[in-house]
Residue frames relative to the residue before (quaternion, step in Angstrom):
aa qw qx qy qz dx dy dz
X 1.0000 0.0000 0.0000 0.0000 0.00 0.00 0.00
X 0.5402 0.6247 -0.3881 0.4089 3.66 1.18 -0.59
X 0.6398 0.5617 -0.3725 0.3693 3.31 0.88 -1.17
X 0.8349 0.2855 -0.1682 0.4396 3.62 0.43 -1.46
X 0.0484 0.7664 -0.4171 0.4861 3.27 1.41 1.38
X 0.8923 0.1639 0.0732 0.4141 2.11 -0.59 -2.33
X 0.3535 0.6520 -0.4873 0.4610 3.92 1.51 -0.17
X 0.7499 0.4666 -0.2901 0.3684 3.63 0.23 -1.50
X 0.7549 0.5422 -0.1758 0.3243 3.33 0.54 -1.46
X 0.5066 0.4294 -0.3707 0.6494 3.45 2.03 -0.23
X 0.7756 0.2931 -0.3906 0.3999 3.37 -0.17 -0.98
X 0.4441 0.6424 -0.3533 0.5151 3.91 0.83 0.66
X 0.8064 0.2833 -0.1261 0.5036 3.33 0.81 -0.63
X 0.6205 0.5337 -0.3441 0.4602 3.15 1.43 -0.63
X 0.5669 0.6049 -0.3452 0.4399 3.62 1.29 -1.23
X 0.7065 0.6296 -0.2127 0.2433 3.64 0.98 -1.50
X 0.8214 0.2517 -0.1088 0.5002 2.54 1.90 -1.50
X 0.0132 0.8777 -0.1849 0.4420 3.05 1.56 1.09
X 0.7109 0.3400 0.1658 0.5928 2.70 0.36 -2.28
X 0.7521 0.4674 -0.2745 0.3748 3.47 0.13 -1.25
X 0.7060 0.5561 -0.0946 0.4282 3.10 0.86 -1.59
X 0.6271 0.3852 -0.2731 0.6195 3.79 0.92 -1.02
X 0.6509 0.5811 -0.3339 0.3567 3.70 0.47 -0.76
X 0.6024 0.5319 -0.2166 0.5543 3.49 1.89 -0.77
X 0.6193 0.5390 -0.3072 0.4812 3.14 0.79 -1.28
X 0.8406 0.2670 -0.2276 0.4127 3.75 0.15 -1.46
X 0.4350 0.5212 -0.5710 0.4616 3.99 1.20 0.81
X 0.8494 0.3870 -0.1522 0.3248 3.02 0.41 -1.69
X 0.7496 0.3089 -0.1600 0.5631 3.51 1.14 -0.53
X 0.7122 0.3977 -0.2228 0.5338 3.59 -0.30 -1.12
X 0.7255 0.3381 -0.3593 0.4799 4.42 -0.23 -0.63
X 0.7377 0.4715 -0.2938 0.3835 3.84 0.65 -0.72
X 0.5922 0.4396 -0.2465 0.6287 3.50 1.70 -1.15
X 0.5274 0.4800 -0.4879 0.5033 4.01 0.51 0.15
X 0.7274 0.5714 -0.1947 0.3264 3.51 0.43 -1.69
X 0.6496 0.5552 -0.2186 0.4712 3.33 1.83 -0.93
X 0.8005 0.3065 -0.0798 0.5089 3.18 0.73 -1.25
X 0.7289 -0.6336 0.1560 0.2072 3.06 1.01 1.83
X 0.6813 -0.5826 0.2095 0.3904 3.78 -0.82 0.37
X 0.0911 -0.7281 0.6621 -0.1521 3.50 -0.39 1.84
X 0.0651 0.8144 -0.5744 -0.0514 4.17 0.96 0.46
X 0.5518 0.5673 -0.4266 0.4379 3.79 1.05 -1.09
X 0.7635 0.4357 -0.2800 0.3858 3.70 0.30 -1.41
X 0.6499 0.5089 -0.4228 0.3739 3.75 0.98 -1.23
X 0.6042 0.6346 -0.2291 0.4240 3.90 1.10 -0.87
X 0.7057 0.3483 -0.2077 0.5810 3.37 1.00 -0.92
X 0.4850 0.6350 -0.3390 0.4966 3.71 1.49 0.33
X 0.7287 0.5198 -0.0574 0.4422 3.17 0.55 -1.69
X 0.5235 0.5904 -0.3332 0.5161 3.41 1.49 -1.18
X 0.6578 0.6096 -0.2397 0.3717 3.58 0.33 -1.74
X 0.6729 0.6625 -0.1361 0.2996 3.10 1.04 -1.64
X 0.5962 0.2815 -0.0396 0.7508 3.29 1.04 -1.99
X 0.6544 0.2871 -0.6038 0.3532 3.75 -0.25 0.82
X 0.4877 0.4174 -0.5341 0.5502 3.97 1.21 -0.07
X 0.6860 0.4745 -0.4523 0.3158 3.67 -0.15 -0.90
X 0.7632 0.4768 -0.2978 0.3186 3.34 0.57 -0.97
X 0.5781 0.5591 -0.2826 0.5229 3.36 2.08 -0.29
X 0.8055 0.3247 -0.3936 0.3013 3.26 1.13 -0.09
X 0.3609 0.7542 -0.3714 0.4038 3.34 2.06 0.41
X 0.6975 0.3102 -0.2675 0.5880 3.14 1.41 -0.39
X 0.5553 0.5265 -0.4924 0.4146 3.52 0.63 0.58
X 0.7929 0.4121 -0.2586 0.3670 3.22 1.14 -1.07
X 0.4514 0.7068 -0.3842 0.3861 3.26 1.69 -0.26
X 0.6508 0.4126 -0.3075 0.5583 3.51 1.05 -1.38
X 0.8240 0.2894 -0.3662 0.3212 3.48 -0.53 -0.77
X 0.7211 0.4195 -0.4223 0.3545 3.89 0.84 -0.48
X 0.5439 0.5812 -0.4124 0.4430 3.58 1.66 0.43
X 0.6120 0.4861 -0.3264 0.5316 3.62 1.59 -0.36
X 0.7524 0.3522 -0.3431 0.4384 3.42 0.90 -0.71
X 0.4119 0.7195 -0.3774 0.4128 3.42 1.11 0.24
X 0.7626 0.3773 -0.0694 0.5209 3.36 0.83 -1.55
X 0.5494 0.6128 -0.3146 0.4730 3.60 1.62 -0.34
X 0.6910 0.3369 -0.2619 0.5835 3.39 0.80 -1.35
X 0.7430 0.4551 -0.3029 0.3860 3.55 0.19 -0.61
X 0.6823 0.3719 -0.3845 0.4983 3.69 0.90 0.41
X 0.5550 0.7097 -0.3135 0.3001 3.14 1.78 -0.82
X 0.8587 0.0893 0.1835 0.4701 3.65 1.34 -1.50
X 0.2873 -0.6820 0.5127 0.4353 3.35 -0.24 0.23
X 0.3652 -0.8332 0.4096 0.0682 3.47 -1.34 1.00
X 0.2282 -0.7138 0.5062 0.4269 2.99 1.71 -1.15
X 0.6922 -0.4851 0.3609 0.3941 3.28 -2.20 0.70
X 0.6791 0.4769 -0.3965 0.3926 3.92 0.53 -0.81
X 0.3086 0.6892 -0.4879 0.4379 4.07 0.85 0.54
X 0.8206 0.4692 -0.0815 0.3161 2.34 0.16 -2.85
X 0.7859 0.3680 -0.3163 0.3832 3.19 0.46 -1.38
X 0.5932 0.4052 -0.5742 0.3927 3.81 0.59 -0.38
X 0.7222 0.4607 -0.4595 0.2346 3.70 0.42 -0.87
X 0.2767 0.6456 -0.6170 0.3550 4.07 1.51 -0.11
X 0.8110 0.4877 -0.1633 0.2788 2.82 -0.27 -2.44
X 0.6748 0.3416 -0.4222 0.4998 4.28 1.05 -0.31
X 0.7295 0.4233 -0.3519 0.4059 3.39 0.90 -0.23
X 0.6674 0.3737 -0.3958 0.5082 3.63 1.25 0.52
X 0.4598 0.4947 -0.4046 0.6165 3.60 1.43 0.56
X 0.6888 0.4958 -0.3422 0.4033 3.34 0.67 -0.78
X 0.4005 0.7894 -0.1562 0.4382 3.33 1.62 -0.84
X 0.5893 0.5818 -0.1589 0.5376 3.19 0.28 -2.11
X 0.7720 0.5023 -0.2526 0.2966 3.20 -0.28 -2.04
X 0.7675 0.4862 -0.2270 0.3507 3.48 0.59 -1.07
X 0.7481 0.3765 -0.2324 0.4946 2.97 1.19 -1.54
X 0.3324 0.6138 -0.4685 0.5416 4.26 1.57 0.08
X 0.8712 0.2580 -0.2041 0.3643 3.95 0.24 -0.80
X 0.3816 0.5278 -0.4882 0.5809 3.33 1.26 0.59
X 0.6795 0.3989 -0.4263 0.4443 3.61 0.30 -1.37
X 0.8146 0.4314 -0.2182 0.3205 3.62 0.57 -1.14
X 0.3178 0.6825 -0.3841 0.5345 3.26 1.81 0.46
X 0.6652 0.5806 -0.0747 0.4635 3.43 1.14 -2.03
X 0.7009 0.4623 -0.3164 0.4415 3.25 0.54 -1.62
X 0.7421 0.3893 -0.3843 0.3874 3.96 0.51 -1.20
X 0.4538 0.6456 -0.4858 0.3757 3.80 0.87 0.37
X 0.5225 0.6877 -0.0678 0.4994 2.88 1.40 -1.25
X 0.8470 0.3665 0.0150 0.3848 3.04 0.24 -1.16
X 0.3802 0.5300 -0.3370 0.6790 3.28 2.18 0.00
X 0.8195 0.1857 -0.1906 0.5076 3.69 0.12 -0.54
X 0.6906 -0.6086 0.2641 0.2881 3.43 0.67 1.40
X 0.5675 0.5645 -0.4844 0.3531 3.56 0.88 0.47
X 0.2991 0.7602 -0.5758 -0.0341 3.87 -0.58 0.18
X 0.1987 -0.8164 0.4983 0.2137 3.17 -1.30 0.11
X 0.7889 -0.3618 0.2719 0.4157 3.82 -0.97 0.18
X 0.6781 0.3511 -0.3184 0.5616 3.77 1.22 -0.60
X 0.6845 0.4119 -0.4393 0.4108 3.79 0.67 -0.34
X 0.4367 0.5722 -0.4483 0.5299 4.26 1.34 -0.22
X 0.8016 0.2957 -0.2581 0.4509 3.64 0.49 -1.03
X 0.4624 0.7403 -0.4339 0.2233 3.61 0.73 -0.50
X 0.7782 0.4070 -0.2787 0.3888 3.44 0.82 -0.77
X 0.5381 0.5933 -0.2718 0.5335 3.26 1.39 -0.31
X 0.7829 0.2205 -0.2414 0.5293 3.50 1.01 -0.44
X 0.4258 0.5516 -0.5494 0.4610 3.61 0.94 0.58
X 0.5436 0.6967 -0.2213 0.4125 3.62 1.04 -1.08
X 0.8584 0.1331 -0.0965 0.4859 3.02 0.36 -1.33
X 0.3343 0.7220 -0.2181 0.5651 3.27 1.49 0.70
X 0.7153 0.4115 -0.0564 0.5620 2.98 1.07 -1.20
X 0.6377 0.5287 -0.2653 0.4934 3.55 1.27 -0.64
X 0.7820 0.4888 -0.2247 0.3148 2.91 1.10 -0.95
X 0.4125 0.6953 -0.2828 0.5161 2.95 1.79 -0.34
X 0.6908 0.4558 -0.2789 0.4871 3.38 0.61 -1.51
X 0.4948 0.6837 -0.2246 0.4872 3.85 0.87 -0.75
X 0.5932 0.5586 -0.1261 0.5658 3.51 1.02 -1.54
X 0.8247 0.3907 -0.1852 0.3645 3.36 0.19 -1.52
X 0.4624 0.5619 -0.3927 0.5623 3.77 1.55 -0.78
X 0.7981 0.2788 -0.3918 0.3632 3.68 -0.24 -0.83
X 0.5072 0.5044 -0.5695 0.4050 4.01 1.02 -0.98
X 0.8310 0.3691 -0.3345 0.2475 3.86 0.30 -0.73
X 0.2999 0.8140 -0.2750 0.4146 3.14 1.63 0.40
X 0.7639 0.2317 -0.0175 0.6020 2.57 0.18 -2.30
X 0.4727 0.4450 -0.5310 0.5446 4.55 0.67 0.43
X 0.7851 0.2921 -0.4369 0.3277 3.58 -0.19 -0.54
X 0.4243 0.4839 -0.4526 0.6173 3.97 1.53 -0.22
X 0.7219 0.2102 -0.4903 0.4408 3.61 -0.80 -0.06
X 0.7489 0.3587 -0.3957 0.3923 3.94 0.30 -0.09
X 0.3132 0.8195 -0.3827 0.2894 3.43 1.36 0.45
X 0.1884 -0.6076 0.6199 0.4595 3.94 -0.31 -0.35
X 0.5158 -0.5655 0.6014 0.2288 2.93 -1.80 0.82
């Protein structure tokens, strides 16, 4: 059982940081170095595609493994309320996240035929920082799991 643990808990971190990480990279680097070097609309599309096909591969990584490691740690120990309540709040951020990249999946349809609006401009910036915060979330759930398996 350790093994497909420790299987989950990588492919969990890798998806997380994945996402997070490429999501940094293609604000901070890749959308500004496009924007510079003038209209390339084929290439930015055939980018973005690429993109929302990793995201969408790791929404379905992180779904599976943060629903096994969920049910793992929670059957494993008793945790107490200060567990639960951070893990609500990553699984309704985590949430957000998903249903924020569909819209922003949607929005760049949209946005090919000249419509946008004020939540798809901000969307990436708050998936991002969204996404940190989650990741942030996930350091303490493993915190406050390795204190409840402490000796007292």
């Amino acid at each position: 059982m350790f093994e497909i643990r420790l299987i989950m808990r990588v492919a969990h971190l890798l998806a997380a940081a994945a996402w997070v990480g490429g999501s940094i990279f293609y604000q901070l680097v890749l959308a500004p170095a496009l924007r510079m070097a003038g209209p390339a609309p084929a290439l930015a599309a055939r980018i973005a595609a690429l993109f929302r096909r990793m995201v969408s591969a790791c929404i379905g990584v992180l779904l599976l493994s943060g629903a096994f490691l969920t049910f793992d740690r929670l059957t494993q120990t008793t945790l107490g309320w200060p567990y639960l309540v951070v893990l609500g709040i990553k699984v309704a951020a985590a949430l957000v996240m998903f249903v924020l990249a569909a819209y922003m999946a949607q929005s760049n349809i949209r946005r090919l035929a000249k419509r946008s609006t004020r939540l798809s401009q901000a969307a990436p910036q708050l998936l991002l920082a969204l996404g940190i915060f989650v990741f942030l979330l996930g350091a303490l759930l493993n915190g406050l799991f390795e204190a409840a398996l402490a000796p007292h």
